[in-house]
N, C-alpha and C positions, 0 to 999 in steps of 0.2 A: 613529144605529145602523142604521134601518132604508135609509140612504146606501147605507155600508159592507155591507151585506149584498148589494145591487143590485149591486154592482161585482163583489163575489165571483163574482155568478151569470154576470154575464156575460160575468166571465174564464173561466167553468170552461164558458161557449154555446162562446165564440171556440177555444178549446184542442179540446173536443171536437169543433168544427168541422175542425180540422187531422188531428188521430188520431181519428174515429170513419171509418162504414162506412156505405152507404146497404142498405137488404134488397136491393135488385138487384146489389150489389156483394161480391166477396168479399175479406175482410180478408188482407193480404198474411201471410203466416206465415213464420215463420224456416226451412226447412229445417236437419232434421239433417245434419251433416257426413258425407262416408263415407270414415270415414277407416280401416274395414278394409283392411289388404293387406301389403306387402314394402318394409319401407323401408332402403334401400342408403347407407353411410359409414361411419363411422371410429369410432372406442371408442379413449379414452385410461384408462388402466389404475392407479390405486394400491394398495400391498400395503404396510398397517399406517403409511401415510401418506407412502410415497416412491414415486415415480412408476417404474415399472416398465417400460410401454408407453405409446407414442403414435404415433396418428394409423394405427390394424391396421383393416385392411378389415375389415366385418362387415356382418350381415345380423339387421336385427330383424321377424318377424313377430307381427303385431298382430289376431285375432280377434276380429269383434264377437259378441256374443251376443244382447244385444236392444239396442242403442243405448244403453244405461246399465252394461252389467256386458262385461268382454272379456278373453279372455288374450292374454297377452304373452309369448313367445317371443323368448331369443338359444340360438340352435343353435350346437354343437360351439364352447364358450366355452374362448379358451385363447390362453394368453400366454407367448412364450419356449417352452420346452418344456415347460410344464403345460398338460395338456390335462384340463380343469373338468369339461365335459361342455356338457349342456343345463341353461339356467336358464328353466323355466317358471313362471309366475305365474298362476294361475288367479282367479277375482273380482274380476279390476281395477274398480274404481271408475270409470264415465266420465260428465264433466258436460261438457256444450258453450254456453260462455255466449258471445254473439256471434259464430256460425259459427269459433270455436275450439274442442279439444279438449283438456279437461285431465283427467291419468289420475293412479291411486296406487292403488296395493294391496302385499299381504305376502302370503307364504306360505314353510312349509317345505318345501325343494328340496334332493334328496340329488345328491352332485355326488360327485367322485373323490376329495376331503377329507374327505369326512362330510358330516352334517346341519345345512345351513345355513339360517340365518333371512335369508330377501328381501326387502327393500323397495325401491320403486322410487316414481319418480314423475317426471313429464313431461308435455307437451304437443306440439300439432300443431296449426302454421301455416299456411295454405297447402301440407297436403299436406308440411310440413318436421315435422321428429320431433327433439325433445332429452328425452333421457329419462337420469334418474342410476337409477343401480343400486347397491345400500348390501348387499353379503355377508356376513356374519358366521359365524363356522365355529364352530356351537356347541361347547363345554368346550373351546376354543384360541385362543391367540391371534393368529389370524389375521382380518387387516379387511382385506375386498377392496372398492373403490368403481372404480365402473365409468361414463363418461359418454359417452352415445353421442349423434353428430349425423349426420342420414342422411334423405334426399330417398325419398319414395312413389316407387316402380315401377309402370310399365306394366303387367306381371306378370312375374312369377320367371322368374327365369334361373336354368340351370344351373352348380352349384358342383365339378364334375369337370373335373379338370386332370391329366392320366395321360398318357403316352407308353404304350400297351398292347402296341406292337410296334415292334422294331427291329432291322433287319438290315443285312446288309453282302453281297454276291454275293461269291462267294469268300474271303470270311473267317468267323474262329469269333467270335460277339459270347456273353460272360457275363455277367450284367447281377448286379452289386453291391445288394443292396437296402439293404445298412445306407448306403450312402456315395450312392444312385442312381448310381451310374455303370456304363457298359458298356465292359466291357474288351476290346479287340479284337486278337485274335493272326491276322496276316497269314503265309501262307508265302508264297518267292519273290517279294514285292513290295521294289519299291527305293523309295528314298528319293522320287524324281519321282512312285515311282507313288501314295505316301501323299498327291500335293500337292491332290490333287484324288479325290475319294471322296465318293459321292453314296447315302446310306441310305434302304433304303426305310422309311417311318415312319408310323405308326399312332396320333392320340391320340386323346381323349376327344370327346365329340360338340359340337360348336360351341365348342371350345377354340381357342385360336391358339396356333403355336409358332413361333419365331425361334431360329433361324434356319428360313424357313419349309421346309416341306417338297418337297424336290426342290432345294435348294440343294446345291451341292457344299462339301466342307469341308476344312481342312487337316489333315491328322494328321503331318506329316511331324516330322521333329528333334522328336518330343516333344511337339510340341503339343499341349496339352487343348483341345476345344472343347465351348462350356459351351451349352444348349438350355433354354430357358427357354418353361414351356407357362402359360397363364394361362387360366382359366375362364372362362364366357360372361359368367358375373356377375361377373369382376374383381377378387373374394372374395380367391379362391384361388390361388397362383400357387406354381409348383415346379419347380425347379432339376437336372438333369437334364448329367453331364459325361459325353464320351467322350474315350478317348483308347485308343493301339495299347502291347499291353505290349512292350516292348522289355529284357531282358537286356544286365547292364554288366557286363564282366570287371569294374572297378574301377570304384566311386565314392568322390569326394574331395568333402568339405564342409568348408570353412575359413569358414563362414559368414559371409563377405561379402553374399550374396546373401540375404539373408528376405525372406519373405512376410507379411504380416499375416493372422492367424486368425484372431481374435476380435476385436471392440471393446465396450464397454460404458459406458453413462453413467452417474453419478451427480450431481444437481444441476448446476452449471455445468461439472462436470470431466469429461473423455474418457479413457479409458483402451483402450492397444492390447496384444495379446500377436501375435507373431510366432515362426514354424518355420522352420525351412530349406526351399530350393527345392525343390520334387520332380525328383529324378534317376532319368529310366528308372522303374524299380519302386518306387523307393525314396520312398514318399509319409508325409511327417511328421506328428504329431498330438501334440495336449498336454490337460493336465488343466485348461487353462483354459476348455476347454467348459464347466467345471463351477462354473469362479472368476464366468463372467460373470454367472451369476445369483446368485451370494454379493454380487458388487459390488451389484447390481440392489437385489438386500432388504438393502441394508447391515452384509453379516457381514465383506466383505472388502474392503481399501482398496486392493487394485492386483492386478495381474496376476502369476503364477509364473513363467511362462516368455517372457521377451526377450530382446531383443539386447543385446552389453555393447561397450564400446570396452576393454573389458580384456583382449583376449584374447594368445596368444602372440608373432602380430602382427596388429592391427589388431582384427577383433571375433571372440568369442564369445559361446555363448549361455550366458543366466545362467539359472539352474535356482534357484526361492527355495522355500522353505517359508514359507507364510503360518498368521497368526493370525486362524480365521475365526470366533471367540468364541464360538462353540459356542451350541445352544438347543437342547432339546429337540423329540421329535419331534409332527408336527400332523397328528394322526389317523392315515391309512395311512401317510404321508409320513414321512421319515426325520429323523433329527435332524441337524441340522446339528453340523460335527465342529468342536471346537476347534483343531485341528490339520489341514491340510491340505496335504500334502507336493506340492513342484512336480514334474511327470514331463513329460518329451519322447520321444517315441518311436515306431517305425513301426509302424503301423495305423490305426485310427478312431475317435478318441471320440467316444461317440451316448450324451449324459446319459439315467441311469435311476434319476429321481425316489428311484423304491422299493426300488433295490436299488443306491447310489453306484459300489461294485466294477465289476459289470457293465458300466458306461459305458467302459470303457478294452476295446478290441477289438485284441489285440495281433497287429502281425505279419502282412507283406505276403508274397506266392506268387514267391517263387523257382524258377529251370527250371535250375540249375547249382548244384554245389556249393561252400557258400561255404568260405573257405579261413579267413580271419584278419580279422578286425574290431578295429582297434587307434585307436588319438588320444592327447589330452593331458587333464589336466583337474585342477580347483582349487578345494580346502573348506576352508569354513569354518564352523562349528557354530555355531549360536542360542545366545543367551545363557542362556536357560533350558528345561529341557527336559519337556513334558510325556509322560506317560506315560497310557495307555486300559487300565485294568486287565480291562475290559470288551468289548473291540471288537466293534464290530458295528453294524448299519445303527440301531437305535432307542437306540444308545448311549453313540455315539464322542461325542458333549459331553461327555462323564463322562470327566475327569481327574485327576491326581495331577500334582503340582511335585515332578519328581525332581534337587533342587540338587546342582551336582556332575558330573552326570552330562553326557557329550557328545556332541553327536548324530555321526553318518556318513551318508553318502550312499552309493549304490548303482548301478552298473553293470552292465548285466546284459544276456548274450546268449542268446538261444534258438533253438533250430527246434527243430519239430514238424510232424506228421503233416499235410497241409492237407487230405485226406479219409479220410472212417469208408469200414469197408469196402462198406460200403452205396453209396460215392458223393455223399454229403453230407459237406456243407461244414463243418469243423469251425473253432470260432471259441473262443480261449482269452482269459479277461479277468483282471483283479485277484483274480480267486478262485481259478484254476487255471492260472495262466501257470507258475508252478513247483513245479506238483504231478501236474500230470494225467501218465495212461498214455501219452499222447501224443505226450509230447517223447522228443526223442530224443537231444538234445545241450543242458547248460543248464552256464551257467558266471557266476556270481557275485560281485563283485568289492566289499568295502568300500573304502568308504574313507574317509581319515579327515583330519582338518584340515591342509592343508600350505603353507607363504608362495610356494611357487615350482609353480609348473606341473611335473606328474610323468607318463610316458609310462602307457599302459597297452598291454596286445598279448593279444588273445585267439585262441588259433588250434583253430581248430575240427577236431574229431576226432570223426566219424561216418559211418556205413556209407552211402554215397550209390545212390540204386535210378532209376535215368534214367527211367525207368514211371511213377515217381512224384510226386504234389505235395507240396513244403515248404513252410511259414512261416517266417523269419526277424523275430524280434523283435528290436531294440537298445531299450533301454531304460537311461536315466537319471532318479534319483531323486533330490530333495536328501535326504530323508530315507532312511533305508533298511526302517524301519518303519512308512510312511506308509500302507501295505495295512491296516495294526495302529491307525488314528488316534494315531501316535505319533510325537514329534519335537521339534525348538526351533525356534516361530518364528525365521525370519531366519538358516536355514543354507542357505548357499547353493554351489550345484556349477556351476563352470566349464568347458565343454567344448569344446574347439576341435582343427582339424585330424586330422578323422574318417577315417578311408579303412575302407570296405568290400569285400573282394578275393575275387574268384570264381577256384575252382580252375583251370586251364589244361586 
């Protein structure tokens, strides 16, 4: 025993010889990490457990307080067109065991949805940061999980990406803020002299823009050219088109030509929506701004408005009514419609969350009077049809099955006023496109299921005042009370061989 005990002791001489200190000597100590500061990368995004976003620039700032307790900052949190806000976290938890940094805490954080419960948690390696972020949007049922990976910074860079000035020497530039573009009305320049046109341009402070500034650019036949400015920190980046407005006696759209507008993922599937090419003024937009983030949260399985090989010859565009299952509404936010009617039509749509209508900005600035807007076109009605007894933003889920009944679709031409007398810009949407003081000429066309492609001819009759600005809306609807959350999934409107003709 008293062996066994001798060994003990002079295992624990030998060890303490390794890890002890002499009093002249000072014992090496761990340093705390300093892992305060700005950490720069990517946030992949789920909402109620489909992935939404991936791989969005972001920026997390990390506060220490005393090397044990620190907040946690993502500024201006936002995906797609939801803009969250700020998620702060205050009392993070921080322990650093082996020159690592492991954090967690909760707290309630009011965001644009309401009063959400936060929890997070994460670590820091080497100055690298992975931190999940767990949102919960009290009384809804909305679950947002947020997973960010992102590298310490030297220190902060700036997240301003602006064009704040842009001009042209002898031209008029108007700068669009819903669409960013500047519209550039040249007199007496010819076609050569649009080849080359060199703006002076003004952005954001330690920004870069490309095409850089002092390059020359094309605008000639039409050309858009598109200015792309990106901030110091790499955060932020925004998209910025010019182009020269130009006046068509006639445009012809036999949609051969489309564009792709939209795209949207769900799981392994890709989904595209396509408009026709922009002619002169005539610049197309659809309701599928609005389909991409239904695909995104799973309310909707494809796109409304594409290209068809069915057309009178070769393609037109297919105009669908979808089934987007409806849910009620989450918090401020609106309820998702059962019913969501395909539209194509000239002007902008800029999604607005809180107010669906509003997103549809109808109706591009005319400098002639238009004469006659005529084509061909081809319905067929959903097989059943719901009805919104209710309409409106917190309550188009709310339907009725009206069997029997058969949907139509809608055609529809306007102008109106393009300025109050004030000199501002007047902008008409799904709420007032055929109601307001505004208009001056509006003409409505049902229409209703037919096997063979059928003309239509609208010829426009209204006081024309050369002093003044027009909008010109065209406008196709599969449903014709889609404004109403009303309609049959799966009616669909065939449009083809458009002509739009300015008076002589």
């Amino acid at each position: 025993m008293k062996k066994n005990l001798l060994y003990l002791f002079s295992l624990l001489l030998i060890v303490g010889g390794f890890a002890g200190c002499s009093r002249d000597e000072k014992c090496p100590v761990e340093l705390p990490v300093d892992f305060a500061g700005v950490y720069k990368g990517v946030l992949d995004v789920e909402l109620n457990g489909t992935q939404i976003a991936q791989g969005l620039a972001q920026k997390v700032y990390i506060t220490s307080v005393d090397g044990k307790k620190a907040t946690l900052a993502l500024k201006n949190f936002s995906f797609g067109e939801m803009e969250l806000g700020d998620i702060v976290v205050r009392d993070v938890d921080v322990k650093q065991p082996r020159g690592t940094v492991v954090f967690s805490g909760s707290d309630i954080v009011n965001l644009a949805v309401g009063e959400c419960q936060v929890n997070l948690a994460g670590n820091i390696v080497d100055k690298k940061m992975t931190t999940d972020i767990d949102v919960d949007v009290k009384g809804q049922e909305m679950k947002v999980k947020v997973k960010f990976n992102g590298e310490k910074m030297a220190a902060d860079q700036s997240s301003e990406a602006q064009i704040s000035d842009f001009t042209i020497e002898g031209a008029e530039v108007a700068f669009d803020e819903a669409t960013k573009t500047y519209n550039v009305t040249v007199t007496n320049a010819t076609e050569e002299d649009l080849k080359e046109i060199t703006p002076a341009i003004k952005i954001s402070d330690k920004a870069t823009i490309v095409p850089a500034i002092g390059t020359a650019i094309d605008l000639s036949e039409g050309k858009e050219v598109k200015y792309t400015v990106t901030s110091e920190d790499g955060v932020v980046v925004n998209e910025y088109k010019v182009k020269v407005l130009k006046s068509l006696d006639r445009a012809y759209f036999d949609f051969e030509d489309l564009v792709e507008k939209y795209s949207a993922t769900k799981g392994s599937d890709k989904f595209k929506s396509y408009v026709p090419a922009t002619q002169g003024i005539y610049v197309w937009d659809a309701s599928d701004g609005g389909t991409k983030t239904l695909i995104g949260m799973n309310y909707a399985d494809k796109f409304g408005v594409v290209g068809s090989d069915a057309g009178v010859e070769g393609k037109a565009m297919h105009i669908e009514t979808l089934d987007t299952k409806g849910n009620g509404p989450i918090w401020t936010f609106p309820a998702t419609p059962k019913v969501t009617s395909g539209s194509l039509f000239l002007g902008k749509f800029i999604l607005d969350f809180k107010d669906p209508l509003k997103s549809t900005k109808f109706g591009v600035v005319v400098d002639k009077k238009i004469a006659t807007v005529r084509g061909s076109y081809k319905y067929k009605s959903g097989e059943l049809y719901y009805e919104c007894p209710n309409p409106g933003a917190q309550t188009s889920h709310i339907v009725e099955e009206r069997p029997g009944v058969k949907d139509e679709g809608m055609i529809a031409v306007v102008v109106y006023n393009a300025k109050d007398k004030d000199g501002k810009d007047i902008i008409l949407t799904g709420h007032d496109i055929y109601t307001s003081t505004e208009v001056i000429f509006k003409k409505q066309i049902e229409v209703a299921g037919t096997e063979e492609y059928k003309p239509f001819n609208v010829a426009l009759d209204y006081e024309y005042d050369a002093t003044k600005e027009y909008k010109l809306a065209v406008i196709f609807s599969s449903s014709k009370d889609g404004d109403k959350f009303s309609g049959a999934p799966g009616s669909t409107l065939l449009i083809d061989n458009l002509e739009i003709i300015a008076e002589n």
